[in-house]
C-alpha positions as a Markdown table, in Angstrom:
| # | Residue | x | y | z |
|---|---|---|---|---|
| 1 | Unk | 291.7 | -45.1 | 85.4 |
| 2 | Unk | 287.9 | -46.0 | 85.0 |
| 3 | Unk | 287.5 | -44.3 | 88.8 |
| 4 | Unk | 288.6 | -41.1 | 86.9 |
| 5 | Unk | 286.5 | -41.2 | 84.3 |
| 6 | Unk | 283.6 | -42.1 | 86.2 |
| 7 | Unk | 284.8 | -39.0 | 88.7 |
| 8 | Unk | 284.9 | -37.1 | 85.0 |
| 9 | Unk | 281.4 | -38.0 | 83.7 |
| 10 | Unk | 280.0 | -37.0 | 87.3 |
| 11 | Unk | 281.2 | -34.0 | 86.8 |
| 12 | Unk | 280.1 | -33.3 | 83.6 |
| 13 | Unk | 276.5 | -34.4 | 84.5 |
| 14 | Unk | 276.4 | -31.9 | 87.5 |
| 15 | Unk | 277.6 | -29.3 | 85.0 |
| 16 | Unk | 275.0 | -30.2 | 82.6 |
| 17 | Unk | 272.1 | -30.0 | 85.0 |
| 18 | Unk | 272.8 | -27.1 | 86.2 |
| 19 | Unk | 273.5 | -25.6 | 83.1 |
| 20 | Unk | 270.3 | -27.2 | 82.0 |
| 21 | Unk | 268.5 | -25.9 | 85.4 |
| 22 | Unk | 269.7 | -22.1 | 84.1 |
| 23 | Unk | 268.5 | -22.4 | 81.2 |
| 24 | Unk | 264.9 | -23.1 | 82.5 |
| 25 | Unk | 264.9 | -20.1 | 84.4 |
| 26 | Unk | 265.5 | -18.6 | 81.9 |
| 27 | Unk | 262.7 | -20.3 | 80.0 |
| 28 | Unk | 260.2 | -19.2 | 83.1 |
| 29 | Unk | 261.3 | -15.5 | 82.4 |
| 30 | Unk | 260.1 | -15.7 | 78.9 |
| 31 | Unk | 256.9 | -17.3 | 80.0 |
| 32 | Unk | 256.6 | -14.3 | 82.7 |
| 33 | Unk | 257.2 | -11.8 | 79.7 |
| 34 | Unk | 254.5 | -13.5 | 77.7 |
| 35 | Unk | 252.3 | -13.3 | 80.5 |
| 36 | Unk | 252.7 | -9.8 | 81.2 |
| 37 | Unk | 252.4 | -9.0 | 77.1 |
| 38 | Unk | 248.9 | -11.1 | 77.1 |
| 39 | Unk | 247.6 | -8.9 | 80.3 |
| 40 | Unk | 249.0 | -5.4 | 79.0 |
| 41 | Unk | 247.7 | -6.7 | 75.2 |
| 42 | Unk | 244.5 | -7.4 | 76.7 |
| 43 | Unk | 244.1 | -4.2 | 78.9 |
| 44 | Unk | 245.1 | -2.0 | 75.6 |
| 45 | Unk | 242.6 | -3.6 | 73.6 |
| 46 | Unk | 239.8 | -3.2 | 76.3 |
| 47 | Unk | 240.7 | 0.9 | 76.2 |
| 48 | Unk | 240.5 | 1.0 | 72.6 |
| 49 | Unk | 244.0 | 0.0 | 71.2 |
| 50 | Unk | 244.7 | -2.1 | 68.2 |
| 51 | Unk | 246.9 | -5.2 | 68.3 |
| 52 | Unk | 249.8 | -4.0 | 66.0 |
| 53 | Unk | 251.6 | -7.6 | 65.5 |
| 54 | Unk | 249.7 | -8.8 | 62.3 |
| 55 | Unk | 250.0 | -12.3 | 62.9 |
| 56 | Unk | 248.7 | -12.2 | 66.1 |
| 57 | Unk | 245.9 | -9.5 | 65.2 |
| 58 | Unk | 244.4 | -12.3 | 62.2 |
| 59 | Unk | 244.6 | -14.9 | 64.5 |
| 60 | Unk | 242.8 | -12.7 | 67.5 |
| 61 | Unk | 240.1 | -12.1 | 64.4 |
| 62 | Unk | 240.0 | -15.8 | 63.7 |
| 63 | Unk | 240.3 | -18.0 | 66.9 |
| 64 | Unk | 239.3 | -14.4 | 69.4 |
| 65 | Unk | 241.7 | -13.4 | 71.9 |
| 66 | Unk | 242.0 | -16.2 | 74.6 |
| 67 | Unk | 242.5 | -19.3 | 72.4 |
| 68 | Unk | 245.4 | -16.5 | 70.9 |
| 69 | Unk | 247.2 | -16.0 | 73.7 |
| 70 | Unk | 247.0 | -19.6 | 74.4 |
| 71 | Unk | 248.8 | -20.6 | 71.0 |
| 72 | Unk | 251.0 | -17.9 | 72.0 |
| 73 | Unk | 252.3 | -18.9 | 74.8 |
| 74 | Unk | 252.2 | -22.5 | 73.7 |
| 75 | Unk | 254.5 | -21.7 | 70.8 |
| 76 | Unk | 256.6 | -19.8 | 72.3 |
| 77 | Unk | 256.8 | -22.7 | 75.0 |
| 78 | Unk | 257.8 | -25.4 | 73.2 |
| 79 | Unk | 260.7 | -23.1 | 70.9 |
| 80 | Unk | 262.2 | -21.7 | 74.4 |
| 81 | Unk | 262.1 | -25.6 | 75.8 |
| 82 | Unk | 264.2 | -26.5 | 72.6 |
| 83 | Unk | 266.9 | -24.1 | 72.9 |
| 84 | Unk | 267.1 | -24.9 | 76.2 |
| 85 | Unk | 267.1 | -28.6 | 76.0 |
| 86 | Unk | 270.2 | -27.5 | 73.0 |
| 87 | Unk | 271.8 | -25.3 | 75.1 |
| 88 | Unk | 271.2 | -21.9 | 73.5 |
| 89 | Unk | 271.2 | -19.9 | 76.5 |
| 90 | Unk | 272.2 | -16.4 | 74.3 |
| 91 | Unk | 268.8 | -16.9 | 72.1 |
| 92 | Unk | 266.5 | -17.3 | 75.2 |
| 93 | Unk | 268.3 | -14.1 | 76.6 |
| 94 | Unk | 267.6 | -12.2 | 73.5 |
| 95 | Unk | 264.1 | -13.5 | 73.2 |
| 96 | Unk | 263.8 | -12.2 | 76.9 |
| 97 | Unk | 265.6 | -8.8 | 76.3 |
| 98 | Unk | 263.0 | -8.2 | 72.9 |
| 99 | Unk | 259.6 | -9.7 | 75.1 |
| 100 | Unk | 260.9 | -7.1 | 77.8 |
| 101 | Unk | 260.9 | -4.5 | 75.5 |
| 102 | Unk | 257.4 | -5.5 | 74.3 |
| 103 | Unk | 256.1 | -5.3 | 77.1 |
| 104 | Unk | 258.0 | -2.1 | 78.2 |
| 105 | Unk | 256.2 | -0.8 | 75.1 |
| 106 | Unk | 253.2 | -2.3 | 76.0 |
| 107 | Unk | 252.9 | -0.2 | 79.3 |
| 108 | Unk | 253.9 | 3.1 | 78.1 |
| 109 | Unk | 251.1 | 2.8 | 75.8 |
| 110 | Unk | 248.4 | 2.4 | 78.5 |
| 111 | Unk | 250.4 | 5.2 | 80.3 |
| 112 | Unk | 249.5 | 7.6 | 77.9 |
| 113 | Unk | 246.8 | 6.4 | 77.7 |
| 114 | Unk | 246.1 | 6.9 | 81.2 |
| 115 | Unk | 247.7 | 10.5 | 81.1 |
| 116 | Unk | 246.0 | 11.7 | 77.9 |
């Protein structure tokens, strides 16, 4: 009997970490998405464009833009650790899917920006 639970519990803690090891690739996607927001932010504002997040915009005005993105992607950090360390897998892949489409807006922006 206790072989089978121990075979049981080793189990369950291979599941566990590798569910756990999914879920921080998924937390290095969001990072990469917050990444690519900063640059394309940054290259919008340098032609001219206006941050439209206010939250972000008052704190650019406050703290200027690279401590920003640096509480950014801090915050964003430490919330996408925590649902992974809970085991929220669907929030960090809706977090991903919305910072995609940031971004996604981000670079059709400096496209027509580019085109005229």
């Amino acid at each position: 009997m206790e072989t089978a639970q121990k075979a049981m519990a080793a189990t369950r803690g291979t599941r566990n970490t590798t569910a756990q090891q999914s879920h921080i690739g998924l937390v290095y996607i969001l990072l990469a998405l917050n990444a690519l927001d900063a640059l394309t932010t940054h290259i919008g504002l340098q032609m001219g464009a206006v941050e439209a997040n206010p939250v972000v915009a008052g704190l650019m005005g406050e703290v200027g833009e690279g401590a920003t993105y640096l509480v950014k992607i801090s915050v964003v950090l430490a919330a996408a650790l925590l649902l992974a360390r809970l085991g929220r897998p669907q929030a960090l892949k809706w977090l991903n899917l919305g910072m995609a489409g940031i971004v996604v807006s981000n670079l059709f922006i400096l496209t027509n920006s580019f085109i005229g």
